[in-house]
N, C-alpha and C positions, 0 to 999 in steps of 0.2 A: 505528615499529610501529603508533602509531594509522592512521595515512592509510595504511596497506598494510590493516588492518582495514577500514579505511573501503569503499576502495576494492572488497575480496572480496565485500562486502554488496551495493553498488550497479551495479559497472561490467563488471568482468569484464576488469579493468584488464591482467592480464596472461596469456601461456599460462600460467603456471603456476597462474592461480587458475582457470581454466578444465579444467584437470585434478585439480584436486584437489576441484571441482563435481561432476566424473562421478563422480569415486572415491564421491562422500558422494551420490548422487543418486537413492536408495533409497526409495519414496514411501510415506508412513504414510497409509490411506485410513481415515476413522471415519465411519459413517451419523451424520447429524445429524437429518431427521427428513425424511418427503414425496417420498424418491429425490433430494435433496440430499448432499452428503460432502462433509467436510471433508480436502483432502490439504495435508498435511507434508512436506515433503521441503528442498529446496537456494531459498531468496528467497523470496518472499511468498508467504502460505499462499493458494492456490485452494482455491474451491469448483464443485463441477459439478454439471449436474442429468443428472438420468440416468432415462428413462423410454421411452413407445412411441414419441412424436416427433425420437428419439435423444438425444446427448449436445453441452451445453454448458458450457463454462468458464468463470469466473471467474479472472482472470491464471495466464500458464503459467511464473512461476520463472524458472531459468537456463537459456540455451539445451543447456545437458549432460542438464538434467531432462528434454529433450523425451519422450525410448523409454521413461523409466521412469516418466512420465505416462499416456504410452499404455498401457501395459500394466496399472497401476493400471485405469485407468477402461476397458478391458478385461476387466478380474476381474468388474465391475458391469455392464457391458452391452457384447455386441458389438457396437455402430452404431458409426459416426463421429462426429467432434466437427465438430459442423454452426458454431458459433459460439463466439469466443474473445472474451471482454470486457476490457478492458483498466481498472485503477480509476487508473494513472496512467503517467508514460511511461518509470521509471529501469527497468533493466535486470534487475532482479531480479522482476521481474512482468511484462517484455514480452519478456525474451529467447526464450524458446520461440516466441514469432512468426512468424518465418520457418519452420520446420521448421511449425507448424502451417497456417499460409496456403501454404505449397504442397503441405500434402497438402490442400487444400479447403475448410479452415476460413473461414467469414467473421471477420473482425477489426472490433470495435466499440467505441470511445473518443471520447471530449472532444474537440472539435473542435483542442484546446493538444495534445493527446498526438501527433497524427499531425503539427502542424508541427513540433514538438520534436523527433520522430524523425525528420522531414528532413531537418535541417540539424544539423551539429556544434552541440555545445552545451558548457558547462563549467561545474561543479560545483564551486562556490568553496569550498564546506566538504572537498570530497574533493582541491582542485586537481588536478582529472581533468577531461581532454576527454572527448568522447562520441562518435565520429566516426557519421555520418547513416548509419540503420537499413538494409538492403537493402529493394530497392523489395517484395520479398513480406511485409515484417515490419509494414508500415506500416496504418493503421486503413484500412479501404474505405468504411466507413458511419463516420460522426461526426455528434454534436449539436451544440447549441449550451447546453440547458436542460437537456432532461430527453428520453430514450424506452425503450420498452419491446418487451420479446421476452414473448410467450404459446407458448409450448411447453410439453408435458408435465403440462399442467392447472396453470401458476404460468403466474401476470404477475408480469416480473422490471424492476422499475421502477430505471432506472440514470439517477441525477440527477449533475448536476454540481454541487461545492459549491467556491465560487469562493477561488483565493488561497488557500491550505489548506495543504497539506503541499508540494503545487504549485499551478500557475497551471489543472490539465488534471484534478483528481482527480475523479471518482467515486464516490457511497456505490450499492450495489447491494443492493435490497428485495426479498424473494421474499412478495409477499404473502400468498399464501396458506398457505405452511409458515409464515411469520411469521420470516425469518430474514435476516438485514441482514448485508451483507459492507464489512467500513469502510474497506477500504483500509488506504493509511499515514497516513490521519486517526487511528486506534488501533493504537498501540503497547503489547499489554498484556503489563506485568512488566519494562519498562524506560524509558526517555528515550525521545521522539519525537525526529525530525528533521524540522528545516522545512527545507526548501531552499528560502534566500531566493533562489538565483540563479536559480530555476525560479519564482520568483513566489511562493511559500509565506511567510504570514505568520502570526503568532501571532492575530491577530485573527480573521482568514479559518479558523484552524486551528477556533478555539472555536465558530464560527459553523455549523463545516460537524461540530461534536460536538452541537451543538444541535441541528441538523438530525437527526442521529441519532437524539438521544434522542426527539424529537419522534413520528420513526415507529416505536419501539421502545416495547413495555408491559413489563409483568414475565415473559411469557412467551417473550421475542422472543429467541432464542438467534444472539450476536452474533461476529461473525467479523474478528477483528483481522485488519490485514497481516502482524503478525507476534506470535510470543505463542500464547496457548491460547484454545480458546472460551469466551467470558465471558457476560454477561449486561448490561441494562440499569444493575442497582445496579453493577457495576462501571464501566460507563462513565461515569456519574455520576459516580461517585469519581473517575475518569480527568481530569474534564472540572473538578472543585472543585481539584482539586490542581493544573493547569497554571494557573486563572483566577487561582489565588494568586499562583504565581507570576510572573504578566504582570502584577497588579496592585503587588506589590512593588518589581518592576521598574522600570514604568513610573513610581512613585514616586518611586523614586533617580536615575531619569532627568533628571525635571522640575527635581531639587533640582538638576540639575548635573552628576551623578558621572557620570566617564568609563567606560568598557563596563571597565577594569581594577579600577575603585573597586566600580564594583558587581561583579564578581566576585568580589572580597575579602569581602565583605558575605556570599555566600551566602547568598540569598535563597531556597537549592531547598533547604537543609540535612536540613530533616529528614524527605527522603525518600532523599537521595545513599545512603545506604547500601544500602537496599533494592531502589533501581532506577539508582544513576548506576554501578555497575560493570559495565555491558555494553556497547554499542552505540553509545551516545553517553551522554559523560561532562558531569558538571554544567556544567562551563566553557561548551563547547561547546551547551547548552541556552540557558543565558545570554545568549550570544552570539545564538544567532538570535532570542532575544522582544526585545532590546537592540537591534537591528539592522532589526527589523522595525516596530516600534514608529513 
């Protein structure tokens, strides 16, 4: 049951998870602030900007989500979605790709997100293959650093923060509304997941929360991959509770103890109750700062 979970969150592993996407693919739109919104719906939450130079996105969800994206950010403005950003390459934030690149959309990501979606790839934590994106899902523009889109009166600064959740992620800055989109760097209200198989490591993970916190103040209204809109002190908290637990770890490590010793140990305990019953469970957290280390 877990790796059939697993799988519904990231891959789209089966038809039947793919119809039961559409079924649930209903889009909750909230104004965050500057002609920004925040949508809800089926895989990682987007945000889009929406103003007189048209409409852009931040990750489009599952590919079922596609019509009921459009039509959300239809409610908001009739232009097109001139550009799709991508903050990393699993399927729950690039599926909508192809339905958006061939209605016109540019697609823009890490220069890791469009080889990733070339080529089959395998998800050790999900033991899922990933068979290579169709050629219109794929990034057209890619960095390597750091670039920026100026539309709609926002410079939207899309930095790459390396080895992180993946080897390809993305934190995305709207300067001027002041509103940062974290990817699956922030998971808030449960267990992150690092996919070591995609490059993602605990160090890289804390590195690119830094970076976060760095261009976030108190006012800076912050947008998880998945979870609710938070804020900088939450991400802080976010970011003391994982260090803990890499520190911990990496402790038990040194001494010796094997990736089952130190999960005996419970070293996330006492936060397991409040956030290891969703998505990824304590063990499973363990395992990837253990493994990443």
């Amino acid at each position: 049951m877990r790796r059939i979970a697993l799988a519904a969150l990231y891959c789209l592993a089966s038809t039947a998870v793919a119809q039961d996407a559409e079924k649930q693919s209903a889009i909750k739109s909230t104004a965050i602030r500057d002609g920004l919104y925040f949508l809800v719906g089926q895989g990682g939450n987007t945000v889009a900007s929406v103003g007189p130079d048209g409409i852009y996105i931040v990750d489009d969800q599952y590919a079922p989500a596609s019509d009921a994206i459009r039509a959300a950010l239809k409610a908001l403005g009739d232009k097109p979605v001139r550009f799709v950003i991508n903050t990393h390459w699993h399927g729950d934030h690039t599926g909508g790709n192809e339905s958006f690149g061939l209605g016109g959309s540019v697609i823009v990501a890490h220069d890791n997100v469009r080889k990733r979606m070339s080529t089959e790839q395998f998800i050790a934590a999900l033991e899922s293959k990933v068979p290579p994106s169709p050629a219109a899902a794929l990034p057209v523009v890619t960095f390597t650093t750091e670039t920026s889109l100026h539309l709609n009166g926002q410079t939207a600064r899309i930095i790459h923060v390396a080895d992180a959740h993946t080897d390809g992620d993305a934190l995305v800055y709207f300067e001027q509304a002041n509103v940062l989109h974290m990817g699956d760097v922030y998971f808030n209200g449960l267990y992150p997941f690092i996919d070591t198989s995609s490059g993602g490591t605990i160090d890289g993970f804390l590195a690119a929360i830094d970076k976060g916190l760095a261009l976030a103040n108190a006012d800076t209204r912050i947008v998880p991959g998945h979870g609710a809109l938070s804020s900088r002190a939450e991400l802080a908290a976010y970011r003391t509770m994982l260090g803990g637990f890499r520190d911990r770890i990496a402790a038990l490590k040194a001494e010796g103890k094997t990736l089952a010793e130190v999960r005996a140990a419970k070293p996330t305990a006492e936060f397991d109750e409040e956030l290891g019953n969703a998505f990824i469970k304590p063990d499973q957290l363990v395992g990837f700062i253990y493994e990443s280390l």
